[in-house]
Residue frames relative to the residue before (quaternion, step in Angstrom):
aa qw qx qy qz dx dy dz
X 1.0000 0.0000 0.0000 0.0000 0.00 0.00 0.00
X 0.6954 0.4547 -0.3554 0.4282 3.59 1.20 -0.94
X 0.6454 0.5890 -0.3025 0.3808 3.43 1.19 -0.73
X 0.7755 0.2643 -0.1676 0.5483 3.66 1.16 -0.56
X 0.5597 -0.7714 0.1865 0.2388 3.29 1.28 1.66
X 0.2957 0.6433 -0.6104 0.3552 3.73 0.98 0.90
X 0.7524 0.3876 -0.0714 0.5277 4.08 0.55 -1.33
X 0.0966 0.6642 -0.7344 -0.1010 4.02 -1.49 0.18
X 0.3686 -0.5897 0.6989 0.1670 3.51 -0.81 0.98
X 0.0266 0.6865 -0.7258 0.0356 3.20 -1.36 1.10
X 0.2452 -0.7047 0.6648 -0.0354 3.59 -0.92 1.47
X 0.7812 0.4238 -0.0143 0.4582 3.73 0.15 -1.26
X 0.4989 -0.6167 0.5271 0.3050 3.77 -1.32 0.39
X 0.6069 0.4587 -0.3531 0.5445 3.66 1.08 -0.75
X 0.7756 0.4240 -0.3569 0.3023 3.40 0.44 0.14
X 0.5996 0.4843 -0.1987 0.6054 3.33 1.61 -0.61
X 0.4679 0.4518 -0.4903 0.5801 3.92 1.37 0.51
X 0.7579 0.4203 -0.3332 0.3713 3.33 0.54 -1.04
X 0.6607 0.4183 -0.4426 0.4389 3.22 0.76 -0.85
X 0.5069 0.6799 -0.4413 0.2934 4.05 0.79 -0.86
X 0.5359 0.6967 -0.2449 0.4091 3.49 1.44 -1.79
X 0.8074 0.3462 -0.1967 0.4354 3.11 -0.19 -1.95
X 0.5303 0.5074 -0.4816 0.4789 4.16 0.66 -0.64
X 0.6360 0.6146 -0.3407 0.3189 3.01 -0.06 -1.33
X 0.6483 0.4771 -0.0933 0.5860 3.64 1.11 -1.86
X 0.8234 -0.0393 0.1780 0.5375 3.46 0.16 -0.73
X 0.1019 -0.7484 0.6486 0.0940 3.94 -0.33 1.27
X 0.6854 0.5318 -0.3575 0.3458 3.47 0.87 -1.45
X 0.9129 0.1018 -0.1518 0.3651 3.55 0.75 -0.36
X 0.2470 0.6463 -0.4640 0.5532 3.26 1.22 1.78
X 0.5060 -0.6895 0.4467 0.2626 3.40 -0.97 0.84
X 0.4576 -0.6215 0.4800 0.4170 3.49 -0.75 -0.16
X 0.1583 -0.8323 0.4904 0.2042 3.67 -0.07 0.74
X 0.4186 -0.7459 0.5167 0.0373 3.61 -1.08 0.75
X 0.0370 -0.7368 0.6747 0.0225 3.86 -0.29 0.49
X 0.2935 -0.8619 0.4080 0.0674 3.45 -0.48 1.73
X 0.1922 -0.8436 0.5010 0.0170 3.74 -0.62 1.30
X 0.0483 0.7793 -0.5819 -0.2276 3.78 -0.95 0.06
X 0.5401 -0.7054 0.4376 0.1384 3.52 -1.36 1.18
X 0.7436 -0.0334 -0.0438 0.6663 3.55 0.65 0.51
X 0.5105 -0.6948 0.4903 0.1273 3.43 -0.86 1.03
X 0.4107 0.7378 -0.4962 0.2020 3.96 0.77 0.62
X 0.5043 0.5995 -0.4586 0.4196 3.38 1.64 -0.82
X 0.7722 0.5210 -0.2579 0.2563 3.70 0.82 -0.92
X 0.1424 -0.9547 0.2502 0.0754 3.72 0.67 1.16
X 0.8330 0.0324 -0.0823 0.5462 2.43 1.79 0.63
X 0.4858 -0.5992 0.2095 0.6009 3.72 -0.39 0.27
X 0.6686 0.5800 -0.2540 0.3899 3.61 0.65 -0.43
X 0.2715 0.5376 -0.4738 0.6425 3.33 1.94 0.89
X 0.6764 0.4535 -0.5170 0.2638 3.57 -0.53 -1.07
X 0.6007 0.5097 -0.4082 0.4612 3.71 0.40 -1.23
X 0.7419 0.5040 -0.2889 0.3347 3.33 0.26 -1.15
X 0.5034 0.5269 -0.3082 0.6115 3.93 1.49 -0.99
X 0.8178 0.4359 -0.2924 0.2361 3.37 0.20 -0.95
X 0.5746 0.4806 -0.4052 0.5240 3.44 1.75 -0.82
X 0.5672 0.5058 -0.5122 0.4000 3.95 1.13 -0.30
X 0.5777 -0.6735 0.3392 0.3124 3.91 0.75 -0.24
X 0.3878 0.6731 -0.5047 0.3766 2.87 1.38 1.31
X 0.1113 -0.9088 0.4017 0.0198 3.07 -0.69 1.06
X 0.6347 0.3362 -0.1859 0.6705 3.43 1.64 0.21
X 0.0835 -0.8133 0.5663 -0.1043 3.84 -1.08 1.00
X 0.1353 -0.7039 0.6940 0.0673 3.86 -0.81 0.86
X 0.2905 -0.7351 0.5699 0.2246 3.32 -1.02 0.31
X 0.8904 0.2122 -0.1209 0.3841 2.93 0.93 0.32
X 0.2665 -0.7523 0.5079 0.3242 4.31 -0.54 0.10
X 0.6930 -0.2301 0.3999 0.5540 2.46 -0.81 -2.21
X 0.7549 0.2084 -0.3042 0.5423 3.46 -1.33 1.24
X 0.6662 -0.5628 0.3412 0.3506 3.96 -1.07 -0.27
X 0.1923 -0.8359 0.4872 0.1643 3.68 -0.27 1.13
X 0.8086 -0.3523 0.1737 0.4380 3.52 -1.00 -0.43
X 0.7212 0.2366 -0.1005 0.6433 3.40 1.74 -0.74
X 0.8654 0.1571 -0.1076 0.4635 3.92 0.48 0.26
X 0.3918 -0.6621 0.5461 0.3316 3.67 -1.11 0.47
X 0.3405 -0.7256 0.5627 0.2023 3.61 -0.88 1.19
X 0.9147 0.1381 0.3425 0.1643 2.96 -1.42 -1.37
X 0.7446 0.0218 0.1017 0.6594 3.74 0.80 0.46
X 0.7568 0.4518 -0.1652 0.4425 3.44 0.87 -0.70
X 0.0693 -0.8421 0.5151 0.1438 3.86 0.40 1.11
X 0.4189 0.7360 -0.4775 0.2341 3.05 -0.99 1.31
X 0.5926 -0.6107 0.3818 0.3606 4.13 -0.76 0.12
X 0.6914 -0.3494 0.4351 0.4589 3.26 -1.40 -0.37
X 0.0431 -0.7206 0.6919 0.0158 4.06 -0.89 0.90
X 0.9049 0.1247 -0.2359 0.3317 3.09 -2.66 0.33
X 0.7513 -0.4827 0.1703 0.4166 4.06 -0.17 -0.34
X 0.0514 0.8420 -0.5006 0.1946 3.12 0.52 1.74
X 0.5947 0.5442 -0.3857 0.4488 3.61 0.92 -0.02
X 0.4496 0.5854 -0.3552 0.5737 3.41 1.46 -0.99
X 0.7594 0.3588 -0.4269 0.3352 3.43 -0.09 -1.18
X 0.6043 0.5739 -0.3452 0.4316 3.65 0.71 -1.51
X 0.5394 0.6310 -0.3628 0.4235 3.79 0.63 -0.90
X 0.7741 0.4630 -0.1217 0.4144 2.95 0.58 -1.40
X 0.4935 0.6260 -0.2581 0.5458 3.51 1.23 -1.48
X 0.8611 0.2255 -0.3020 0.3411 3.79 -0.01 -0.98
X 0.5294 0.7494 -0.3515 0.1857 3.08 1.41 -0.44
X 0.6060 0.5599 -0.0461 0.5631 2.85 2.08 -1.56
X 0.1658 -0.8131 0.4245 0.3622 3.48 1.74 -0.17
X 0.0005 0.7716 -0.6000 0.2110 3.52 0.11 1.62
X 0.2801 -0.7710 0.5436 0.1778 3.68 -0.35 0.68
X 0.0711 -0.8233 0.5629 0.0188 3.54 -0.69 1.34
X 0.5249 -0.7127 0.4630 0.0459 2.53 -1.70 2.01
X 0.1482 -0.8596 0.4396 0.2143 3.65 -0.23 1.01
X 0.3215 0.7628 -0.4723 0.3029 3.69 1.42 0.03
X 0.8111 0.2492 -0.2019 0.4891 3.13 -1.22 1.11
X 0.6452 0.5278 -0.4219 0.3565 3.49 0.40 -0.24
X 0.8125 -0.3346 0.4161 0.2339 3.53 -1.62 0.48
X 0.5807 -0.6289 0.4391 0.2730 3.23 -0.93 0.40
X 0.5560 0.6110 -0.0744 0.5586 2.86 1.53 -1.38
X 0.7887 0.2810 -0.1611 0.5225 3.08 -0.25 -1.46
X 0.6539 0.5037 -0.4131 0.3848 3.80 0.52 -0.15
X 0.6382 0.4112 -0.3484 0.5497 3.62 1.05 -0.33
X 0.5741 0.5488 -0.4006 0.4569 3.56 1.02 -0.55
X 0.6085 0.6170 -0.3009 0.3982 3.40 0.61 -0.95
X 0.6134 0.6089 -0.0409 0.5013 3.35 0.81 -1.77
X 0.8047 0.1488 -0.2623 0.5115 3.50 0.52 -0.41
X 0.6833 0.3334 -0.3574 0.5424 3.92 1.01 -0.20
X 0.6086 0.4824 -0.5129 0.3658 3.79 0.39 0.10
X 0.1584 -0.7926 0.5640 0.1691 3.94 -0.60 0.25
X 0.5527 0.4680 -0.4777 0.4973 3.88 1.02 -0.36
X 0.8415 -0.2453 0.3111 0.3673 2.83 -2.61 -0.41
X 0.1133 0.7618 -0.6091 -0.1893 3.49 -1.39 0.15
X 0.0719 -0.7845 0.6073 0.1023 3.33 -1.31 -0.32
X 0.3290 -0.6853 0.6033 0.2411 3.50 -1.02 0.66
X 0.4252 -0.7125 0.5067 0.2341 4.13 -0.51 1.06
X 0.7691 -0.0196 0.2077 0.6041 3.52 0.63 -1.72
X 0.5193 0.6520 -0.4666 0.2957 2.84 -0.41 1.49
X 0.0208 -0.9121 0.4078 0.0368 3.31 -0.69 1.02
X 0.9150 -0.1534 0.0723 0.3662 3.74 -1.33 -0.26
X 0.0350 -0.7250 0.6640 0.1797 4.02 0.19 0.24
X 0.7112 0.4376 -0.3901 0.3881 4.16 0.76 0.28
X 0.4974 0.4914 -0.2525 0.6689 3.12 1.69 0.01
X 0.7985 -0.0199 -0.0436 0.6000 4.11 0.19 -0.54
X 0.1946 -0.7601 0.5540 0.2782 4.18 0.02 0.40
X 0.3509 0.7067 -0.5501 0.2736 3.61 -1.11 0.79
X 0.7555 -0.4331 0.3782 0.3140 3.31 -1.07 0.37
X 0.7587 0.4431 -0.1005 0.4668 3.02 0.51 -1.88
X 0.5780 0.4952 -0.3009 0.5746 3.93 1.44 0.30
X 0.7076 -0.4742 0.5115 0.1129 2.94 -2.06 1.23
X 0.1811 0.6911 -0.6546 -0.2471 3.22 -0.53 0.44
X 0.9103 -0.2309 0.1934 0.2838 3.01 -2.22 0.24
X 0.6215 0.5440 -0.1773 0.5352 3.48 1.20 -1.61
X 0.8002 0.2626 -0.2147 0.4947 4.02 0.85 -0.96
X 0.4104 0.5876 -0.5491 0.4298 3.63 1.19 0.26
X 0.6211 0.6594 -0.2079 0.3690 3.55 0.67 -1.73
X 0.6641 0.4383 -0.2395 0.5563 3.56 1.09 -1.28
X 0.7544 0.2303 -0.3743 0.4877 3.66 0.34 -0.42
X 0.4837 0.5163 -0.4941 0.5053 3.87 0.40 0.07
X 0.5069 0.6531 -0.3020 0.4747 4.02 0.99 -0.81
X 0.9074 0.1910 -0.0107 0.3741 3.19 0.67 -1.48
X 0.3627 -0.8424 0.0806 0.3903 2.79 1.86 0.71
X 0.0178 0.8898 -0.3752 0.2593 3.07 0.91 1.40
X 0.1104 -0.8838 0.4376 0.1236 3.64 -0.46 -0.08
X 0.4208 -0.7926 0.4251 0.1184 3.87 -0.47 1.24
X 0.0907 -0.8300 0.5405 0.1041 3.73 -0.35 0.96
X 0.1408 -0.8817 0.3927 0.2204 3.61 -0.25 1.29
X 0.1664 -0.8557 0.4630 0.1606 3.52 -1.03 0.69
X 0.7027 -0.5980 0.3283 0.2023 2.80 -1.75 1.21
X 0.5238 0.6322 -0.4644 0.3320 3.79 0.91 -0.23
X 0.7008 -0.5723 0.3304 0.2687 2.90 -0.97 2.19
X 0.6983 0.4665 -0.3981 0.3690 4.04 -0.16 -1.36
X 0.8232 0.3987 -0.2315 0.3314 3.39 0.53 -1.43
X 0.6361 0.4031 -0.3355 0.5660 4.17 1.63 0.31
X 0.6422 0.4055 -0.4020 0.5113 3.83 1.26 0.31
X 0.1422 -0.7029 0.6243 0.3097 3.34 -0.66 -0.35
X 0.8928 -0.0152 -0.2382 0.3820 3.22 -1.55 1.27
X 0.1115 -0.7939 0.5063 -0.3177 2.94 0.89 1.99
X 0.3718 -0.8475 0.3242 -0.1961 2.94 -1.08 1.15
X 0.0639 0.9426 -0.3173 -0.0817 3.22 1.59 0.30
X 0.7992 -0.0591 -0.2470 0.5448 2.98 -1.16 1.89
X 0.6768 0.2801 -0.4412 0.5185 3.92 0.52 1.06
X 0.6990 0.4170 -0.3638 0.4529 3.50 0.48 -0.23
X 0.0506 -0.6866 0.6796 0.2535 3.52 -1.05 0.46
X 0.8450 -0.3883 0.3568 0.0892 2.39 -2.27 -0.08
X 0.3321 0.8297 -0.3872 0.2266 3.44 2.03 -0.86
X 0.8272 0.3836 -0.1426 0.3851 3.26 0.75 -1.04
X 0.6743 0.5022 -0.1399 0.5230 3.30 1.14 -0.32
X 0.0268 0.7526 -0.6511 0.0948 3.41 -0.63 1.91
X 0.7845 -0.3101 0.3375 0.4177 3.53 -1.81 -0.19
X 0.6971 0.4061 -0.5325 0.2559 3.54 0.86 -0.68
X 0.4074 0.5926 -0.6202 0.3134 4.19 1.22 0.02
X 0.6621 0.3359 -0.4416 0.5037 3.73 0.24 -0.40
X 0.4007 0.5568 -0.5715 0.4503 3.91 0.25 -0.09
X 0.8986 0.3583 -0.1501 0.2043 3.24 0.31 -1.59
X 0.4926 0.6001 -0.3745 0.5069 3.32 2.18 -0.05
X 0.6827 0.4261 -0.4353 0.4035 3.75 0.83 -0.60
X 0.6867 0.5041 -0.3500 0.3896 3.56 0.82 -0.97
X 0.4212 0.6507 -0.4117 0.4792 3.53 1.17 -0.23
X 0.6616 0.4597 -0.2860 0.5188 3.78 0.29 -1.64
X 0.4962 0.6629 -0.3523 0.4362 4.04 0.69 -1.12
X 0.9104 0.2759 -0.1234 0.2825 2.74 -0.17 -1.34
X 0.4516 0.5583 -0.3994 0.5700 3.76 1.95 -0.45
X 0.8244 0.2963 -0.1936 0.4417 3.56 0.45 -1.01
X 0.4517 -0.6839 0.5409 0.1888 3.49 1.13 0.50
X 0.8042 0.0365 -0.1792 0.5655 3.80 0.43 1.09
X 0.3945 -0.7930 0.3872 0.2561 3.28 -1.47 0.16
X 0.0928 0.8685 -0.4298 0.2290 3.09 0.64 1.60
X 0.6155 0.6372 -0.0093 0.4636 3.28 1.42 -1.04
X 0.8001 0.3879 -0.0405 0.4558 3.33 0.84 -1.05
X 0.0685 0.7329 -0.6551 0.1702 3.74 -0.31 1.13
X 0.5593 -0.5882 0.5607 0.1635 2.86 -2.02 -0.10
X 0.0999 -0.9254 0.3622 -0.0502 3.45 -0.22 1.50
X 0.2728 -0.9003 0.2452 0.2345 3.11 2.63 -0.15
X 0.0307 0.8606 -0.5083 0.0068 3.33 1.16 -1.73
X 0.4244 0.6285 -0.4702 0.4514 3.74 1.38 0.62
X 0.3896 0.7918 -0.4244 0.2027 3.45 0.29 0.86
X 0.5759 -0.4327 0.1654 0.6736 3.52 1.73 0.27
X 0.5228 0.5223 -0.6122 0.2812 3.11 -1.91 0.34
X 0.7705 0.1082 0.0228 0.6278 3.71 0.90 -0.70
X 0.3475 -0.6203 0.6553 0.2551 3.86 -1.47 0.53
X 0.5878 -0.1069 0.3627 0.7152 3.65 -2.11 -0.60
X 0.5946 0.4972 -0.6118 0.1582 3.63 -0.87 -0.50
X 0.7577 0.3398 -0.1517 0.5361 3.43 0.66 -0.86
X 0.6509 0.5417 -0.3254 0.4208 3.75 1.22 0.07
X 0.6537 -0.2755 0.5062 0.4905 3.89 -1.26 -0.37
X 0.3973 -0.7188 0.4988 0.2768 3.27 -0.88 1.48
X 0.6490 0.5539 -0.2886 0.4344 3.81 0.78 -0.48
X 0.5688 0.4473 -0.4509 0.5226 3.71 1.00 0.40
X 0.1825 0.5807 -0.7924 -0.0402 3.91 -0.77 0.04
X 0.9425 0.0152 -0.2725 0.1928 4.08 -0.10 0.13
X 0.5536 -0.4963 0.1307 0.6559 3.51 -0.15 0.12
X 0.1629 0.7354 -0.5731 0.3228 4.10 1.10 0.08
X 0.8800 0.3457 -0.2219 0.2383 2.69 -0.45 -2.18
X 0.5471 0.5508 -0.6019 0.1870 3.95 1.02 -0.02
X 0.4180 0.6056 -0.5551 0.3878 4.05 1.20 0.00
X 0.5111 0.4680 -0.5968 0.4046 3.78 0.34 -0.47
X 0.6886 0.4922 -0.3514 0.4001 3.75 -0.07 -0.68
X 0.3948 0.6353 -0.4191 0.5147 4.09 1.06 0.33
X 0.7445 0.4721 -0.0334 0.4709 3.17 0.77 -1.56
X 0.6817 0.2099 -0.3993 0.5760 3.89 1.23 -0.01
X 0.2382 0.6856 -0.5357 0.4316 3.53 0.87 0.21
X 0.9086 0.3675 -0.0497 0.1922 3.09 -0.11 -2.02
X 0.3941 0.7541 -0.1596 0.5004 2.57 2.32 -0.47
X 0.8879 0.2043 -0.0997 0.3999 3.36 1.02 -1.17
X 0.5878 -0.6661 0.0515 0.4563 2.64 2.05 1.09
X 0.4959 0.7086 -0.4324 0.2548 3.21 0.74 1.02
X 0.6334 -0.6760 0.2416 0.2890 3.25 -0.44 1.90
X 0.5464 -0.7116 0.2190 0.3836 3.90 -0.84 0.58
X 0.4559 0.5922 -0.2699 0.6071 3.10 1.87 -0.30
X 0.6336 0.3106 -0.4608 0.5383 3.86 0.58 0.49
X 0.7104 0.3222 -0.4000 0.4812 3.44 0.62 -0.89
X 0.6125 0.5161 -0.4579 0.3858 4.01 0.54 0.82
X 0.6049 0.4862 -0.3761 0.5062 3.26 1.26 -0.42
X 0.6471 0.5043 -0.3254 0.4702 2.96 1.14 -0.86
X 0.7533 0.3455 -0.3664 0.4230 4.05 0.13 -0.29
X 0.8082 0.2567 -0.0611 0.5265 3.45 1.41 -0.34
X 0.7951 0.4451 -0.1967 0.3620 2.97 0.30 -1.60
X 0.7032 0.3606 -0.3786 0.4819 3.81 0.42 -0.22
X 0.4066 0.6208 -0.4869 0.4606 3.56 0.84 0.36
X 0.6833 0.5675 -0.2530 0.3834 3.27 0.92 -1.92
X 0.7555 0.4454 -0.3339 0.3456 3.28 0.72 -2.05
X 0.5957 0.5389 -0.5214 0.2879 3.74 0.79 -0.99
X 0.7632 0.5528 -0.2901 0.1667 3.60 0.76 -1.20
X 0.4944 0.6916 -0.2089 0.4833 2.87 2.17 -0.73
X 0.5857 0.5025 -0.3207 0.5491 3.40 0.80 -1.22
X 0.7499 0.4152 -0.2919 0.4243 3.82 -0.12 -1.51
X 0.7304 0.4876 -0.1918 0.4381 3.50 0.56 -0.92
X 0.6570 0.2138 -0.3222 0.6472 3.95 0.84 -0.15
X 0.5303 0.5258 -0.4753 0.4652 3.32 0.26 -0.14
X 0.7467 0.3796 -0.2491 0.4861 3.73 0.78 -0.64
């Protein structure tokens, strides 16, 4: 895709200015640049993979999904970090890989947190005080990544902005964009600004609008959500950092810093 100019891999801060530049100049005929990620850490067989992911241009890593991967208990599955996941993380910061805490254990998410020292961030993930569930932040692990000056991308998948959701019986009738209004302004308000909070959507397949805010049918409609921001009085420079800009600063920071 990158070779037959639809895609630009960006790895590097000089490259994501430039590419930032030329959009800016010209969206309609600029690729769509991409900043490669992997969802659960199995591809990596070891610590002496990361380097190797990383010279492919991956530049962000979860250790985990759903259920228990090779180096952490995801999703549904209470439990810690397993088999030689510190090695990896070791490794991960060395190469100043940015680690994705989405999806991880309870456990393994505080474990993580205290033996990882680089950048992190949580992609898609939202409020367990706002929707209760596993697959939610609590309050105590929002705080820790806001601590580390991380930033939370919230996502749009129906279960995690209703509570006691219902897959494939519940619709959607009830359920608009401002629930995702209410995961970012949540994160705000723990971190007492809008640094922290981004958009993480997480609308990449597995589910249709069925499973989404009736009021989205394309990825368009995630600008409608600018507009309840502003509603609850949040300045236009927050509701930019917040669709973009705190994405940018994390990469900047991690990325000169390296």
């Amino acid at each position: 895709m990158e070779e037959r100019g639809h895609l630009r891999l960006i790895g590097d801060w000089a490259a994501l200015r430039d590419h930032l530049a030329r959009w800016n100049a010209d969206p309609e005929r600029t690729p769509l640049g991409i900043l490669l990620t992997m969802e659960g850490a199995d591809p990596v067989l070891g610590p002496e993979w990361v380097e190797r992911w990383w010279h492919e241009g991956v530049r962000v890593i979860s250790l985990s999904h759903y259920g228990v991967s090779a180096y952490a208990h995801g999703t549904a599955t209470p439990g810690g970090l397993v088999g030689r996941a510190d090695e990896v993380l070791r490794e991960m910061e060395r190469v100043g890989m940015i680690l994705d805490l989405t999806h991880l254990a309870d456990e393994a998410f505080w474990q993580a947190i205290e033996r990882f020292g680089g950048p992190v961030l949580a992609s898609h993930q939202n409020c367990r005080s706002l929707v209760p569930g596993d697959r939610q932040f609590t309050d105590e692990q929002i705080r820790a990544v806001i601590e580390r000056d991380g930033v939370l991308g919230a996502a749009l998948d129906a279960w995690m902005l209703q509570p006691n959701w219902i897959r494939g019986e519940t619709t959607n009738e009830n359920l608009t964009l401002a629930a995702v209004a209410d995961q970012i302004d949540h994160v705000c308000q723990l971190a007492g600004n809008a640094r922290h909070a981004a958009i993480g959507s997480d609308l990449d397949g597995g589910y249709g609008i069925e499973q989404t805010p009736r009021d989205l049918d394309t990825i368009a409609d995630l600008q409608k959500i600018a507009d309840l921001l502003r509603a609850r009085g949040y300045r236009e420079e927050d509701v930019a950092a917040i669709f973009h800009g705190n994405w940018l600063r994390l990469l900047e920071r991690v990325w000169t810093a390296a």
